[in-house]
N, C-alpha and C positions, 0 to 999 in steps of 0.2 A: 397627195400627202400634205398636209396642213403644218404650220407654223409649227404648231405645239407638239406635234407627231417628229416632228426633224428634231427638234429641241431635244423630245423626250430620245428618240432614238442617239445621238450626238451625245446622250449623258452618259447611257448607257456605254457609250464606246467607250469613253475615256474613264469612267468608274468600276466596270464591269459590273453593277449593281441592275438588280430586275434581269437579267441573262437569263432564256430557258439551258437548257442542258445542251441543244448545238452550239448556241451562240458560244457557249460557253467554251466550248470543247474549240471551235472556230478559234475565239479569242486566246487558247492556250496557243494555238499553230501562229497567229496574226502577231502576237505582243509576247512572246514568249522565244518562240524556235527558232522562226524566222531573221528573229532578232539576237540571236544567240543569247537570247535572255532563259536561259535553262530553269533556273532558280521560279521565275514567275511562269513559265510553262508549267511546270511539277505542282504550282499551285492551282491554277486554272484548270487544270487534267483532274486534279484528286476531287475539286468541288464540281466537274463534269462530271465525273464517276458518280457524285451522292447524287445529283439532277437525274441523272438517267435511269441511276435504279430507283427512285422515287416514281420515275415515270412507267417502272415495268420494263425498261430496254437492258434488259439485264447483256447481253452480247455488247453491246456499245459501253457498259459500263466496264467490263471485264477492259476492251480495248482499253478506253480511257485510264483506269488504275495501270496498267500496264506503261504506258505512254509514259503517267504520273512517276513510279518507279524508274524508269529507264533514264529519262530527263535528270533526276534528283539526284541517279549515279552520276552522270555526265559532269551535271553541273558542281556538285558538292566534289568529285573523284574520290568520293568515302567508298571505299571498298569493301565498309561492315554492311553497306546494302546489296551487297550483291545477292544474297540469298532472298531479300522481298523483291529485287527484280526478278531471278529465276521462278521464284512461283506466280509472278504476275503473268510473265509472259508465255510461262508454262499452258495456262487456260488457256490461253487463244491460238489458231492456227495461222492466222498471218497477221500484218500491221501495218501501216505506212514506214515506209524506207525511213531513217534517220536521216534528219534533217531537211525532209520533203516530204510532201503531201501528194506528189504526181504519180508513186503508184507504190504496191502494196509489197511488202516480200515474207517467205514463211517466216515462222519466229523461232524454228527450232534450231538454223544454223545458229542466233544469238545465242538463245539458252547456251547452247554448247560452247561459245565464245567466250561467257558470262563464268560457266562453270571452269575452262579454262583458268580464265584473268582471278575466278576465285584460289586456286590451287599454288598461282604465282605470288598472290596476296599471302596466304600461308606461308609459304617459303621463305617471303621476305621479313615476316614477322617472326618469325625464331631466329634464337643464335647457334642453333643448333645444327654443325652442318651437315649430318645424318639425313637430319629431318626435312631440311632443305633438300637434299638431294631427293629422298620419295614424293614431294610434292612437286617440283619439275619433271618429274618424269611423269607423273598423272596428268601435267600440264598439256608435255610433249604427247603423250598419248591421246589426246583430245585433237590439239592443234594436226596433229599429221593425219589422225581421220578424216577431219574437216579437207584434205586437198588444195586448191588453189585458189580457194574462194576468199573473196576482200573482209579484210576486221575492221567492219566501222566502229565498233566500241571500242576495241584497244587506241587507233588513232585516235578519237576522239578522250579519250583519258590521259593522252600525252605517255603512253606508256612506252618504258622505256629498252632500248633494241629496236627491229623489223617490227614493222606493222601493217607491212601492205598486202602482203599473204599470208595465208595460214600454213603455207608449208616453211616458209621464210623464218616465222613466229617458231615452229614444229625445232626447228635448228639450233634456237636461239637457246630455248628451254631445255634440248638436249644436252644440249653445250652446258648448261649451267647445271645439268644436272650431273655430269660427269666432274664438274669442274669442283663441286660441294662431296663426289665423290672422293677426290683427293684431297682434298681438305680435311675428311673423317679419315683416310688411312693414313696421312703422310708419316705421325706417330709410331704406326704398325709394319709399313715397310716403306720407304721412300722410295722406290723401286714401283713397288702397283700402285702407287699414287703419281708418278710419272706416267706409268700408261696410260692413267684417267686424265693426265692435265694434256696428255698430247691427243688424245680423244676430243680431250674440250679446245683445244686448239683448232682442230680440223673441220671441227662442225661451227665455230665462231667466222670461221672464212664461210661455211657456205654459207651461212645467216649473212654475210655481209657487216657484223660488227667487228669492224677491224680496232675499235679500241680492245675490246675485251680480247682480243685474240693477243694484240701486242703485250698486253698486262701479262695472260698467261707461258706467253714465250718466257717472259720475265722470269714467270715464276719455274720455271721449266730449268733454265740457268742453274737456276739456286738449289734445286731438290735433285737435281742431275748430278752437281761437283763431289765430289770424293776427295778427300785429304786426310791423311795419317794424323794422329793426336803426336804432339812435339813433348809429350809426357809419359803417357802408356804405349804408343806407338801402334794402335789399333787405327785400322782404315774407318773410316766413319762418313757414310752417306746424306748428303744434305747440307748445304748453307746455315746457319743461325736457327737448325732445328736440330741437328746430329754434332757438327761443331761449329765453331765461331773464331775470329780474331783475338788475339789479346797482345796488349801492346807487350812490348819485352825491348832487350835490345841485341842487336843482331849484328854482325860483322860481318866481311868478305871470309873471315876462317868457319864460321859458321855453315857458309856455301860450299865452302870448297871440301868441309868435313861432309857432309851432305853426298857430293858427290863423289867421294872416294867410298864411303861405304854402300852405297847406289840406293842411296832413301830416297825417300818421296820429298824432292826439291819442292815442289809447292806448298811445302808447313809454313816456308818463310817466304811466298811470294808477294807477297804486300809488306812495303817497306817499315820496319819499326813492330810489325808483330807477327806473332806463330800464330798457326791454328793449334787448339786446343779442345779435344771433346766438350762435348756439355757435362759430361758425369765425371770427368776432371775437375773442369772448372768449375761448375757448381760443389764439389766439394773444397777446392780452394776459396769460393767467394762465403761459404755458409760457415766453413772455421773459419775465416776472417772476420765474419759478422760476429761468431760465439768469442772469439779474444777481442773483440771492439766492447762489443756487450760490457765484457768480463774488466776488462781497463774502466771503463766507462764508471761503472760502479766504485770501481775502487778508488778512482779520483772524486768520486761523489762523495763517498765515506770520507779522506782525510779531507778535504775542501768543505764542509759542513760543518763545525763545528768553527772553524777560522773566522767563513761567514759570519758564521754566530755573532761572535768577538766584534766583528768590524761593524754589524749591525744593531748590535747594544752600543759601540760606542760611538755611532751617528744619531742613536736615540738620545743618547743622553747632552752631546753637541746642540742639537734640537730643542731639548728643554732649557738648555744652560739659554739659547738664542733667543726664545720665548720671552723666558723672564729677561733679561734683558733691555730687549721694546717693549716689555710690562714696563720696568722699571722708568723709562726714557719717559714714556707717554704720560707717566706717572706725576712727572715735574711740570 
């Protein structure tokens, strides 16, 4: 090989310019994967894709677009591409392993990994927690088919919970899908929304996310308690969803009346206020608002006109002031 041949090859490397369709593809693994440089894989892959089918290698093109796809989810972690991955890699029967070139594997456990991670994607993008709950369980249905085979794409998206198996993943999404189930009943009965948060509790241990498990104990506390309204005297299930604290003031005769008529001592177990329903206290706080309103107004009315008065005679102060330093400036 001659001077000008080394030259010419050497430019080639560092420009990618004049690349037939290997090189090309080469250069996407070489300057791209290798290097955790995702972003310029995806580029080098999609312009191997138009070299190959230009060349008729329609198979090597389908891989490459697929590659192209897969890389640009990685790299970008935009999750609105997950569907032009799944039909990339839908066409082809196997691939090179993510993040190597040393040997091949099927592409349909991705697809299905792909369409998972899509379903989680869904879930987390509503505030709906209905809707949440049926898109993790489509989730979990995927992932606990899949068995105990490794999620190279979810690890590699930094996704968040278990990522090293798909049964692990399978747990995770249950959990959260139970856990989005109590969320949409707790309104309807705090009772079967407890059963789902202790559901999502149990399956948060087997996932191994012990944050999410701790959170849920939490909330488990709070939708468990039970305390009598210190006004209508109804039992009311739930923390700050059924009833709440309100400050008051409370004495030792207060207790001890409590426990001669054999009430529910815990209306006043936090020092300085009772629990109070919500359908109480929301009607004490909304006529409290309608006689604020109503006051409000009517200091508005006699104060408005006095206004007036004080603001006509700070106009007229003002002009008197004026002319004045007219007058000064004047001599």
């Amino acid at each position: 090989m001659g001077i000008f041949d080394k030259i010419k090859d050497s430019a080639k490397d560092m420009t990618g310019l004049g690349l037939n369709a290997q090189e090309q593809y080469d250069r996407a693994w070489a300057k791209g994967v290798l290097l955790n440089d995702f972003k310029s894989a995806a580029q080098n892959f999609t312009t191997a894709a138009e070299k190959f089918s230009k060349e008729g290698k329609s198979d090597m093109a389908r891989r490459a677009m697929a590659n192209a796809a897969l890389y640009k989810l990685i790299g970008t972690g935009d999750r609105s591409g997950i569907p032009e991955a799944v039909k990339a890699l839908g066409s082809i029967p196997e691939m090179e392993q993510i993040g190597t070139r040393q040997e091949t594997i099927k592409t349909d456990p991705l697809v299905q990994e792909l369409m998972a991670i899509m379903y989680e994607h869904q879930a987390d993008s509503t505030s709906d927690p209905a809707d949440r709950r049926t898109q993790y369980k489509k989730a979990y249905e995927i992932f606990i088919k899949m068995g105990r085979v490794q999620l190279p794409i979810s690890e590699k998206l930094h996704a968040e919970g278990p990522v090293d198996k798909a049964t692990n993943r399978a747990f995770y999404c249950d959990a959260l899908s139970d856990y989005y189930a109590g969320r949409a009943t707790v309104l309807v009965s705090p009772q079967e929304a407890n059963n789902c948060f202790e559901g999502a509790r149990q399956k948060f241990r087997q996932a191994g996310a012990t944050d999410w498990a701790t959170k849920t104990e939490d909330i488990i506390k709070d939708v468990k308690a039970k305390r009598h309204c210190w006004i209508c005297g109804r039992e009311m299930q739930g923390k700050d969803i059924f009833f709440r604290y309100y400050p008051a003031e409370i004495h030792e005769y207060h207790k001890s009346l409590l426990e001669t008529l054999k009430q529910d001592a815990h209306m006043i177990d936090t020092p300085g206020s009772v629990t109070v329903c919500t359908a109480c206290g929301s009607t004490i706080e909304n006529q409290a608002d309608l006689y604020a309103t109503k006051r409000m107004e009517e200091l508005k009315e006699w104060v408005t006109p006095i206004l007036a008065k004080h603001w006509e005679a700070i106009e007229i102060l003002d002009r008197r002031l004026r002319d004045v330093e007219r007058a000064k400036h004047s001599h």
